[in-house]
C-alpha positions, 0 to 999 in steps of 0.5 A: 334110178330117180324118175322126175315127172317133168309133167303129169297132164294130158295132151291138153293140160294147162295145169300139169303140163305133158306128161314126160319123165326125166329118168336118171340113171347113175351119172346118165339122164334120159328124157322119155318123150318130148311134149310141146310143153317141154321148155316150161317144164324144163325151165320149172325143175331148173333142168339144163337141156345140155344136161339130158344124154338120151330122148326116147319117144313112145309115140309120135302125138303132140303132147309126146313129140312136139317140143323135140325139134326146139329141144333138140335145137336148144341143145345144138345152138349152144353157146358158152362164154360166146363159143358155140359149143353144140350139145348133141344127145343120143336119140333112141330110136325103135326101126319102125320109127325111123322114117316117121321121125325124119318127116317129122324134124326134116321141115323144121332142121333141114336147112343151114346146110345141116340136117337133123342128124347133126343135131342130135346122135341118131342110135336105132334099137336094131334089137329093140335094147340098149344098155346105158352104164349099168342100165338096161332099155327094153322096148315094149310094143303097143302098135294099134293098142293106143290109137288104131294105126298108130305106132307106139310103145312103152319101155322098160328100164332095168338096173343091172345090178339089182335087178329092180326095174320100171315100167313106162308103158306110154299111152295105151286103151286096150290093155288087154292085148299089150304085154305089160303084164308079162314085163311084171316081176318080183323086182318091178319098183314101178309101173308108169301108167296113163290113165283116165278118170272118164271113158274115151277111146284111146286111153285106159280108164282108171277102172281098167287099170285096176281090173288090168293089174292083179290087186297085189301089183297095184301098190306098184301103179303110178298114173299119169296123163290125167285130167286138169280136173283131176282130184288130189284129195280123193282117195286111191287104189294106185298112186298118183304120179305127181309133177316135179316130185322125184321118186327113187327107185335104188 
């Protein structure tokens, strides 16, 4: 498993852009969220969007959904040496998030005589899992645990058949009620956390996370979603997810 952060900032990033994470899977890629600063970050690690099989969104934010419909349009509207020739990827999707997503891509896709299904392949995780080659996706919930009435969730990545496995835990404040800590194995490589160097109300401070996670899972914490004045040089209790650095998690 090689996780490329595509972008590491926060929702109002002008350096970093948003964090979204390009996992690859044997021979198969999946984008986890779509931000509105998805075409720059694409175009800057060389990353055809006809190349990306799956799309997992943890939750419907700007800097986490709004570059979808241009991408899933950018897939569709493809042309090779002049022939249309649409790319259509597997949209992932949690039951509860079904509703929400064809609200969201209905103003922008419902016309042509298409709909938004055409541009892409709609799979609802009935059972909150998937399975992509040897891979295993499991949902883990975090509704109301980011922002208060908001639907959101991580996911968790497993290989088959090593058993070694990835957090993604999406944006989330109080880590306290999530289940993240119970998804935590021997076999965990890495847990993709969001995380804040100032207080606010709806992401887990950089403090909270080290009281979250015992002191021998921190070597395994990978922040994210941090701030533009963020500083490389200091040093750390967890590792700083870096933007186009790939890390390999075989």
């Amino acid at each position: 498993m090689i996780l490329l952060p595509l972008g590491t900032g926060n929702g109002f990033t002008k350096k970093y852009f948003h964090s979204n994470l390009l996992i690859n899977m044997g021979s198969r890629r999946l984008l986890v969220d779509a931000g509105t600063t998805l075409r720059y970050s694409l175009d800057r690690a060389k990353v055809p969007t006809s190349s990306i099989d799956y799309i997992f969104i943890t939750h419907l934010h700007h800097d986490h959904v709004g570059g979808l419909s241009e991408f899933l349009t950018s897939c569709y509207w493809r042309f090779v040496s002049g022939n249309h020739q649409p790319h259509r990827p597997t949209l992932l999707l949690r039951p509860s998030q079904l509703e929400e997503i064809d609200r969201l891509l209905s103003p922008t896709l419902n016309n042509q005589g298409l709909v938004w299904e055409d541009y892409c392949i709609p799979y609802v995780m009935e059972d909150g899992t998937y399975t992509a080659e040897n891979y295993f996706l499991s949902i883990i919930p975090s509704d109301n645990l980011h922002c208060e009435g908001l639907k959101s969730c991580g996911l968790k990545i497993i290989n088959q058949s090593t058993g070694h496995n990835v957090l993604i835990t999406g944006d989330i404040k109080d880590l306290a009620n999530s289940e993240l800590l119970g998804q935590v194995n021997h076999n965990t490589q890495a847990i993709i956390q969001d995380l804040s160097f100032s207080n606010n109300n709806v992401h887990a401070t950089y403090e909270e996370v080290l009281n979250y996670y015992p002191k021998n899972v921190h070597e395994k914490v990978y922040g994210i979603h941090y701030e533009d004045e963020f500083n490389f040089n200091k040093s750390y209790r967890v590792n700083i997810l870096r933007q186009g650095i790939a890390l390999n998690f075989e």
